[in-house]
N, C-alpha and C positions, 0 to 999 in steps of 0.2 A: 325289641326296643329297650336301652338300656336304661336303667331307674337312675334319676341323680341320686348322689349319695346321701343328700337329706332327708330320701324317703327310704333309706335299707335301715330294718331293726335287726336286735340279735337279741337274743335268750343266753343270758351265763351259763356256761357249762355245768350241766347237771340242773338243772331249772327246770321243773315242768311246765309243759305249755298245752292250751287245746288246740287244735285245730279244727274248725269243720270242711268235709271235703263237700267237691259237685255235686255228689248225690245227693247230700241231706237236705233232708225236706227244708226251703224255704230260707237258701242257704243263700246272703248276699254276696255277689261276683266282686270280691274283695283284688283280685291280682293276687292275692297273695302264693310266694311260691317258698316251698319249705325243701335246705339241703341241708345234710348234714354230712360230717368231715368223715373220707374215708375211714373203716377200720382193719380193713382187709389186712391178715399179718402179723397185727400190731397182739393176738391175744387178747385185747380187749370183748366185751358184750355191749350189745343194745337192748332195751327193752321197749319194745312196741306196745303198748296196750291199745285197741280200737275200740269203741264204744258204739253200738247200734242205734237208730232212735227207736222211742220206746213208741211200740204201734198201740193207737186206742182203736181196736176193733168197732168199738160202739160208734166211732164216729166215722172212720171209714166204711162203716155201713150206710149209715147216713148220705155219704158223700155220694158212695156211689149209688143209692136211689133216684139221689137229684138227676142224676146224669143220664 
């Protein structure tokens, strides 16, 4: 389904941005869809950095007692 164009953003080049993906805990179902412009060729780099969420053990002890 195609977005109108008053709802596409964009990040400047070179701009960081977070993202959170599907997995992450408690993550709202935004639609959002993240592409970025080929590089392949060009010599250029990307850098990826991903972030894990940080587990509290003590509480997913918890959690999973209740259950």
């Amino acid at each position: 389904m195609p977005t109108p164009a008053a709802e596409v953003l964009t990040v400047p080049t070179g701009s960081p941005i977070v993202l959170r993906g599907t997995r992450w805990p408690e993550s709202p179902l935004s639609g959002l869809l993240h592409r970025s412009p080929p590089i392949a060729g060009t010599g250029e780099t990307r850098l990826l950095l991903v972030l894990d969420p940080v587990e509290d053990s003590e509480r997913d002890a918890r959690r999973e007692c209740m259950h």
